[in-house]
Backbone as a chain_set.jsonl record, in Angstrom:
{"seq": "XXXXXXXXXXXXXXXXXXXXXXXXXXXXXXXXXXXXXXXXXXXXXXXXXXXXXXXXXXXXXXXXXXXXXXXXXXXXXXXXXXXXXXXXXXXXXXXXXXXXXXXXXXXXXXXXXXXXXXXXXXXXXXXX", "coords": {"N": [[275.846, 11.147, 93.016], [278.52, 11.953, 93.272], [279.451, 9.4, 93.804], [279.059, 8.442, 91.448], [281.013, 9.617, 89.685], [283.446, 8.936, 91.605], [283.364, 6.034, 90.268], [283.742, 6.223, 87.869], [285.907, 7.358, 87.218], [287.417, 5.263, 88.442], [287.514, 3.957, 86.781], [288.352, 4.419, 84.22], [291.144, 4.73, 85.34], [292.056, 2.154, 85.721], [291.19, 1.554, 82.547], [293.238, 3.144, 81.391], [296.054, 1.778, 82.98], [296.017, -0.826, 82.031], [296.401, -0.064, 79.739], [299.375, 1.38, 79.069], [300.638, -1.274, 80.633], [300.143, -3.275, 78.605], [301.752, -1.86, 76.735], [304.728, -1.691, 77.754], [304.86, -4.911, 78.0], [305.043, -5.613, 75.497], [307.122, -3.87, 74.836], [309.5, -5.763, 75.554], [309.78, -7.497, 74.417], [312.391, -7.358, 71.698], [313.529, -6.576, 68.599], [315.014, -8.158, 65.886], [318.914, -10.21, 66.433], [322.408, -10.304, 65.691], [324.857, -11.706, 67.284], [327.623, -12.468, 68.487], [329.809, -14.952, 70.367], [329.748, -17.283, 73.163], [328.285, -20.631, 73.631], [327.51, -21.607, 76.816], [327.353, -23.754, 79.516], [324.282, -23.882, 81.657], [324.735, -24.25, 84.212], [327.575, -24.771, 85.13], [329.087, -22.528, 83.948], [327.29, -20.674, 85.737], [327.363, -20.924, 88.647], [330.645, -21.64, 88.667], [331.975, -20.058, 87.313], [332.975, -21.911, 85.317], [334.1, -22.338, 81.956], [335.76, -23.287, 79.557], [338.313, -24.39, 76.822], [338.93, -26.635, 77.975], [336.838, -27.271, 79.612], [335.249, -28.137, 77.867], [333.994, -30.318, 76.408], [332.686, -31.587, 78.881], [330.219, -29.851, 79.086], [329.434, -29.593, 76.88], [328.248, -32.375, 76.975], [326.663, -32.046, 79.62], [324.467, -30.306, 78.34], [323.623, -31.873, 76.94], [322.508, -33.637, 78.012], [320.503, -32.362, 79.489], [320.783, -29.954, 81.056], [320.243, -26.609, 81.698], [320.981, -24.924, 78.483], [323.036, -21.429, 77.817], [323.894, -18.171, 76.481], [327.4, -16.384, 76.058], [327.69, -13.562, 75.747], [330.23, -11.796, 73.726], [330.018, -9.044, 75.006], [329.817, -9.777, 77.865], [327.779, -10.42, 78.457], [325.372, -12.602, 79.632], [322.733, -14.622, 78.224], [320.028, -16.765, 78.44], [319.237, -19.403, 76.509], [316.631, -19.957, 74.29], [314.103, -22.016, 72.727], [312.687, -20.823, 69.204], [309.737, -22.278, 69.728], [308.429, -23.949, 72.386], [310.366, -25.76, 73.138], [312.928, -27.857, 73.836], [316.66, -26.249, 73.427], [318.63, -28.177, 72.823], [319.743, -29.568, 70.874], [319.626, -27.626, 69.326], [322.209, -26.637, 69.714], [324.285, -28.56, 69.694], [327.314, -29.484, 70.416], [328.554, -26.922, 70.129], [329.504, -25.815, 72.772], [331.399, -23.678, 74.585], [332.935, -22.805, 72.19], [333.835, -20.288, 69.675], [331.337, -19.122, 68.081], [328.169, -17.895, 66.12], [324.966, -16.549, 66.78], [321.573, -15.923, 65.637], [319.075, -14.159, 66.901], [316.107, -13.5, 69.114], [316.038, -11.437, 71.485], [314.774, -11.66, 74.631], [313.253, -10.605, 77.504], [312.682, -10.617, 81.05], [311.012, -10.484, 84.274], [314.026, -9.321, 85.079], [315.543, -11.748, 83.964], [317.369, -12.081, 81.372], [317.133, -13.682, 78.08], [317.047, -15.142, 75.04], [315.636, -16.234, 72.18], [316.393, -18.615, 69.925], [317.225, -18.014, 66.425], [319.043, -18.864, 64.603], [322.046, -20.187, 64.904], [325.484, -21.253, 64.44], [328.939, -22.222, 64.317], [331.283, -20.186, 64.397], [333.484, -18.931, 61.843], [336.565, -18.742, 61.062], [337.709, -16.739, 59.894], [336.019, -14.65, 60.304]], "CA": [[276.596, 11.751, 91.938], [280.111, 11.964, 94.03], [279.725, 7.892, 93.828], [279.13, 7.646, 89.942], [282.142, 10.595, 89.326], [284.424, 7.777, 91.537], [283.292, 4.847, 89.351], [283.895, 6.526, 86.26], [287.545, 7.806, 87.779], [288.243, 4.249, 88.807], [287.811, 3.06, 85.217], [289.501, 5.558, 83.495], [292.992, 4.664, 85.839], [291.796, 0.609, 85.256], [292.203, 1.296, 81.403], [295.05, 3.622, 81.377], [296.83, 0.952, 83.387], [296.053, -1.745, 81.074], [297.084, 0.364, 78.172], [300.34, 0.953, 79.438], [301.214, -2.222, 81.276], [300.502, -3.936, 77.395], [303.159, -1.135, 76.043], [305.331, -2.243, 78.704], [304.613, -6.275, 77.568], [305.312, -5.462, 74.184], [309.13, -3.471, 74.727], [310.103, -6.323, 76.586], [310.562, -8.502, 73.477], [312.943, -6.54, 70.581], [314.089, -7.511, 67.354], [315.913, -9.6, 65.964], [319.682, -9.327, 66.776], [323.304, -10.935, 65.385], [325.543, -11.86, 68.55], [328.996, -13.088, 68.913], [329.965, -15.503, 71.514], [329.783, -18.908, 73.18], [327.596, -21.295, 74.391], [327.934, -22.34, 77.909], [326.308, -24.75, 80.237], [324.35, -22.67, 82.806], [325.164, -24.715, 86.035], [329.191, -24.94, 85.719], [328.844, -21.173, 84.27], [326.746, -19.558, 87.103], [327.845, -21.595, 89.989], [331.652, -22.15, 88.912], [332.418, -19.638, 86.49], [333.599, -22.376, 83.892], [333.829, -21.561, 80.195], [337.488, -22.803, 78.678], [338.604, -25.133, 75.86], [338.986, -27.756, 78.721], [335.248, -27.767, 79.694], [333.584, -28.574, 76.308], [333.337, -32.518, 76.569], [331.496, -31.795, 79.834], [329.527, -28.642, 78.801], [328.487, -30.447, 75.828], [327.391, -33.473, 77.682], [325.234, -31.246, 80.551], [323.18, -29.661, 77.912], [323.141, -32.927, 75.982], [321.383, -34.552, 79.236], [318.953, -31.179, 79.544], [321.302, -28.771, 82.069], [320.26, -25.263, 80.772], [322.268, -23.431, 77.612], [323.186, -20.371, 77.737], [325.136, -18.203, 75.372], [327.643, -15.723, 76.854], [328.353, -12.702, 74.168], [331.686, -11.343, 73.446], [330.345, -7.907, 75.893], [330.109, -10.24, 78.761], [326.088, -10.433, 78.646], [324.645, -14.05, 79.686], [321.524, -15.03, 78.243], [319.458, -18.016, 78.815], [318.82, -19.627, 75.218], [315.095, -20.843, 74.423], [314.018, -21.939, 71.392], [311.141, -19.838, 68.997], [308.776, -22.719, 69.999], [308.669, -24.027, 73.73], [311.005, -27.167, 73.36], [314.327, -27.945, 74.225], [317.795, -26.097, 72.652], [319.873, -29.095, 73.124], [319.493, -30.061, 69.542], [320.549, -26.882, 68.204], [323.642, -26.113, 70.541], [324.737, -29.094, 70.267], [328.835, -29.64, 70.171], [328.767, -26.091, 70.482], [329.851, -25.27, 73.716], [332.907, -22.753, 75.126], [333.641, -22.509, 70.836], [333.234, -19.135, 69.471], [329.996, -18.653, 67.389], [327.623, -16.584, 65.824], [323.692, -16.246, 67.102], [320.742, -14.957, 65.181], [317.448, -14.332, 67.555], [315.049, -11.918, 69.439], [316.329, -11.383, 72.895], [313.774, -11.528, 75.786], [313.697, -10.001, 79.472], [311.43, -10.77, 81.646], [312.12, -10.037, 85.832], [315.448, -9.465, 84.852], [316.395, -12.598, 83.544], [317.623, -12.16, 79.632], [317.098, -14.48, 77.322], [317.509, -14.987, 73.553], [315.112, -17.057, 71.393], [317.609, -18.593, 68.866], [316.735, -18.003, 64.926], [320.046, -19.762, 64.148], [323.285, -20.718, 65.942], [326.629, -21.538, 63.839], [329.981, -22.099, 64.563], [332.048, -19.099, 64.407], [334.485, -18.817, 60.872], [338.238, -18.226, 61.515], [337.906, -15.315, 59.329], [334.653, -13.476, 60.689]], "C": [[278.104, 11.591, 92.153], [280.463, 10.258, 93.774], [280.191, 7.413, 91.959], [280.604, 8.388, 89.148], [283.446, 9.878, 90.02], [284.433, 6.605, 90.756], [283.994, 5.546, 88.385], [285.514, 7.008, 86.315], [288.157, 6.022, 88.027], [288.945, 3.407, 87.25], [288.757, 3.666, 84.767], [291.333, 4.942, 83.917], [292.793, 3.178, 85.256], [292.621, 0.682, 84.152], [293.343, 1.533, 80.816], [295.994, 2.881, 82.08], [297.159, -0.112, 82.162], [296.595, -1.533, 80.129], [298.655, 0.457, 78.108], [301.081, 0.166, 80.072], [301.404, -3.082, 79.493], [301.644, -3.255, 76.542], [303.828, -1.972, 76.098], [305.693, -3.664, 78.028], [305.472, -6.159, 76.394], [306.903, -4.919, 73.87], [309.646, -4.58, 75.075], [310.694, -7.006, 75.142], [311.152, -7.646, 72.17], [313.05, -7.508, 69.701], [314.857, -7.737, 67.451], [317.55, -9.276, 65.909], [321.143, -10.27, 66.333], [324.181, -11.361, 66.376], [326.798, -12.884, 68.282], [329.39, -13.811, 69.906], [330.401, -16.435, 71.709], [328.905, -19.528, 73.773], [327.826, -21.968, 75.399], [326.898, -23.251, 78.883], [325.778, -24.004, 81.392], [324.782, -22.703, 84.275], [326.537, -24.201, 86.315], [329.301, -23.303, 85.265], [328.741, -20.357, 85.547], [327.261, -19.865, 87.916], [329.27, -21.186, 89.849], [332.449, -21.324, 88.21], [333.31, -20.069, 85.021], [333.25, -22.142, 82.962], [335.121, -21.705, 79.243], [336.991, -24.46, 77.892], [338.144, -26.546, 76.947], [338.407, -28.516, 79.292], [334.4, -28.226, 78.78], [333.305, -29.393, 76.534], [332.475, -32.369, 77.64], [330.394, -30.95, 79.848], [328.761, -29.114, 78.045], [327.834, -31.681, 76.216], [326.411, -32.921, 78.804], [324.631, -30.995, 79.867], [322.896, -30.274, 77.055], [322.006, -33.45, 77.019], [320.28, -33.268, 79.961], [319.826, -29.903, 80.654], [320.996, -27.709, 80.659], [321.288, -24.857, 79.965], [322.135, -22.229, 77.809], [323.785, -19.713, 76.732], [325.517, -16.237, 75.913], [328.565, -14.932, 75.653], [329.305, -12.097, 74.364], [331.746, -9.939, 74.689], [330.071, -8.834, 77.212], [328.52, -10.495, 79.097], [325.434, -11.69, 78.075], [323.453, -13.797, 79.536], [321.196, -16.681, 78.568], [319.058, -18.491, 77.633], [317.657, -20.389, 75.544], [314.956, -20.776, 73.156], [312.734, -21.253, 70.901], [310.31, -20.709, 69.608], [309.178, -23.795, 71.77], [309.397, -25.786, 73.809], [312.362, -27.081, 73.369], [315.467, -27.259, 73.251], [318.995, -26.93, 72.482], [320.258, -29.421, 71.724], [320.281, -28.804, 68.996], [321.68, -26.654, 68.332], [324.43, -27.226, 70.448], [326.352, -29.399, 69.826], [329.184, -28.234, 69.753], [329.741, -24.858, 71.175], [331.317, -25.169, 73.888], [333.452, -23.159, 73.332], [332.792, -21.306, 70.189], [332.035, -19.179, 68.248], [328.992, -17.623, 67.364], [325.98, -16.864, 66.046], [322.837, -15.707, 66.615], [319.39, -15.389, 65.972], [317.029, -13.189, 68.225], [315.374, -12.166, 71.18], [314.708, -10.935, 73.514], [313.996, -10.921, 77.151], [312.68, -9.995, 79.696], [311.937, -10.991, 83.674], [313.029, -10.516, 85.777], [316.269, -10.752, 84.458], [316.278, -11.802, 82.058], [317.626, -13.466, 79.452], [317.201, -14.412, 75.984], [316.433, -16.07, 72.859], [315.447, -17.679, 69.908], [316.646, -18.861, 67.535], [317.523, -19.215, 64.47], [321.31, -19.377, 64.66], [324.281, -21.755, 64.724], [327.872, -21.028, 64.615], [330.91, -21.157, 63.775], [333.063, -19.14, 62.718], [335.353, -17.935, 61.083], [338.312, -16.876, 61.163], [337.175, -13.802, 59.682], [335.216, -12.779, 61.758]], "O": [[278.831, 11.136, 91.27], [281.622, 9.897, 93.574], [281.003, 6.651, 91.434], [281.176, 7.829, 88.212], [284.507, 9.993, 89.406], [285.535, 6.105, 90.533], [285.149, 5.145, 88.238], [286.198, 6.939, 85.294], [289.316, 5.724, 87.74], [289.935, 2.795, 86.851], [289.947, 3.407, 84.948], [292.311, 4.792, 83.186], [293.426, 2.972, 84.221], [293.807, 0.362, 84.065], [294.135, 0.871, 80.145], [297.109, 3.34, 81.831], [298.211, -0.212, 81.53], [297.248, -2.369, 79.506], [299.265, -0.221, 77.281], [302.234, 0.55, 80.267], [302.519, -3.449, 79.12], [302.363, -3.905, 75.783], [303.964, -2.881, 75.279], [306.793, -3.702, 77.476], [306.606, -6.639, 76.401], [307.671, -5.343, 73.006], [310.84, -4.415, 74.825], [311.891, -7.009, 74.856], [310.231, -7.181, 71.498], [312.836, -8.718, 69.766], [315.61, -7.749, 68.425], [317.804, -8.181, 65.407], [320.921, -11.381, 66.814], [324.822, -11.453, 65.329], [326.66, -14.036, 67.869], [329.332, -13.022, 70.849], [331.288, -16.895, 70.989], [328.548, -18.892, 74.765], [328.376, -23.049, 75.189], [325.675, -23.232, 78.749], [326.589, -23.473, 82.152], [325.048, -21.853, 85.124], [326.833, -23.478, 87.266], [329.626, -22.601, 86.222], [329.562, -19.688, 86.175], [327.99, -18.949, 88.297], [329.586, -20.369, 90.714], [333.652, -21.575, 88.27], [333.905, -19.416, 84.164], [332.11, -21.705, 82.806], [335.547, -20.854, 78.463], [336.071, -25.254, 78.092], [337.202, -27.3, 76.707], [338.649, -29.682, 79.603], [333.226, -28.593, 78.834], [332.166, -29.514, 76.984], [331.407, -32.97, 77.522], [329.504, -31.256, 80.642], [327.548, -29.176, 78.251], [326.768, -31.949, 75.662], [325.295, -33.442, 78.832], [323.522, -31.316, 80.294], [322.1, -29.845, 76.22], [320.816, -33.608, 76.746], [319.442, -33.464, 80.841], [319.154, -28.905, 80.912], [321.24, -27.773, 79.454], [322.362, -24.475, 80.428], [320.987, -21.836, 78.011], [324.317, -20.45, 75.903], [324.748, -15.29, 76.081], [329.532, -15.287, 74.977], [329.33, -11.682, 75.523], [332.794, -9.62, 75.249], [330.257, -7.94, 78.037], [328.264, -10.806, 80.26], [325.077, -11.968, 76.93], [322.854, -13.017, 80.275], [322.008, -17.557, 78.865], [318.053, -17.817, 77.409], [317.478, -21.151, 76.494], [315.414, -19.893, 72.43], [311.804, -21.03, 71.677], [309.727, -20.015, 70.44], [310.316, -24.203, 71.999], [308.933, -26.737, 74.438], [312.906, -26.111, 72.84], [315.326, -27.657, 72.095], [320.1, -26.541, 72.102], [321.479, -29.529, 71.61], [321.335, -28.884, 68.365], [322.386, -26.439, 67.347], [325.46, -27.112, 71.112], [326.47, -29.556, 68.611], [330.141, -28.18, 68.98], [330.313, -23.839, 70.79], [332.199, -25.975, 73.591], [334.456, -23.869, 73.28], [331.565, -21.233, 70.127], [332.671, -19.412, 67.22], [328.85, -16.721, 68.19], [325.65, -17.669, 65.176], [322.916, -14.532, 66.973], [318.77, -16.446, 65.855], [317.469, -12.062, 68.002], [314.881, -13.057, 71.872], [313.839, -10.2, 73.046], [315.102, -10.883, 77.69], [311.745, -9.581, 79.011], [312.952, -11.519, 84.128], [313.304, -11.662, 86.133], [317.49, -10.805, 84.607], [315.335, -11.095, 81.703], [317.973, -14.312, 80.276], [317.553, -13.277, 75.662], [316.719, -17.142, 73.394], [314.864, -17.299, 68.892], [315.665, -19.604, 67.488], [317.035, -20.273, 64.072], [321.568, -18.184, 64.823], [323.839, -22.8, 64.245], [327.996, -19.995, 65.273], [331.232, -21.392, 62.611], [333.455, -20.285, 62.944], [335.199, -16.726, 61.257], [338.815, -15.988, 61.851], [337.45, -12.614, 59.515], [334.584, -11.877, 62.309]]}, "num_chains": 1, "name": "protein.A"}
């Protein structure tokens, strides 16, 4: 009896795990979100802290030849850009980079990296 009253206890925590670990799953990805910024290359970024007028030609050529984009928003919060479907952002970012623009997508986190899954990516207007 003491054996079938631990089975039936083990389950119980099993599914209440499961139930809240899928919560969990499910906060991770929010809606969808407008963002201010720039797109930077993630190597000379992370490593080197570059990000000026003077880097674009080479910023834009790393994430022409596949170095990770990023896009680094006006509060100082680097994401990792991915596109909705699992293929390259080089295409959308491209001639982009270190020029201010505007971001529409569904930020991600996942062990602590952020990320952003871009809707649509335009260059910034003087006036906005």
């Amino acid at each position: 009896m003491k054996k079938n009253l631990l089975l039936v206890g083990i389950v119980i925590l099993i599914v209440a795990a499961l139930f809240l670990g899928s919560r969990l799953i499910a906060e991770e990805k929010a809606a969808e979100v407008s963002l201010n910024g720039t797109v930077v290359d993630m190597h000379c970024y992370v490593t080197h802290g570059i990000r000026d007028a003077k880097h674009t030609a080479c910023s834009n050529a790393c994430i022409a030849r596949g170095v990770p984009a990023g896009f680094l928003a006006e509060d100082g919060t680097l994401y990792v850009l991915f596109d909705e479907k699992p293929f390259s952002v080089k295409d959308k970012v491209a001639g982009l980079a270190d020029i201010p623009a505007t971001l529409k997508g569904t930020p991600v986190v996942r062990g602590g990296i952020k990320g952003i899954q871009i809707k649509s990516i335009e260059k910034k207007n003087a006036e906005q």
